[in-house]
Steps between C-alpha positions, in 0.01 A plus 500: 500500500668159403442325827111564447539349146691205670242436721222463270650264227340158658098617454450384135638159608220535796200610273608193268467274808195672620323453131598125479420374877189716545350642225542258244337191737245750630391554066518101449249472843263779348524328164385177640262597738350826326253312256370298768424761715370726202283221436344468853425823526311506164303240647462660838379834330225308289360343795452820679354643134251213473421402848199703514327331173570153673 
């Protein structure tokens, strides 16, 4: 039963490096890109809403 134990006592280290080289840049991307692209496809949906009263 201690060797499993022994074997699994790097992970948290490994989510902690997963969370700060992946996650966290992939949030900062969304953050800066996610308005922009909100914003297009407001625009996008009220062409398609008012394209037949042009």
């Amino acid at each position: 039963m201690r060797s499993k134990l022994k074997q699994h006592k790097g992970l948290a280290s490994l989510d902690y490096m997963l969370v700060l080289g992946v996650i966290l840049p992939l949030a900062l991307f969304l953050f800066r890109v996610g308005p922009r692209a909100i914003r297009l496809v407001y625009e996008m949906t009220c062409a398609f809403v008012s394209w037949p009263f042009m």
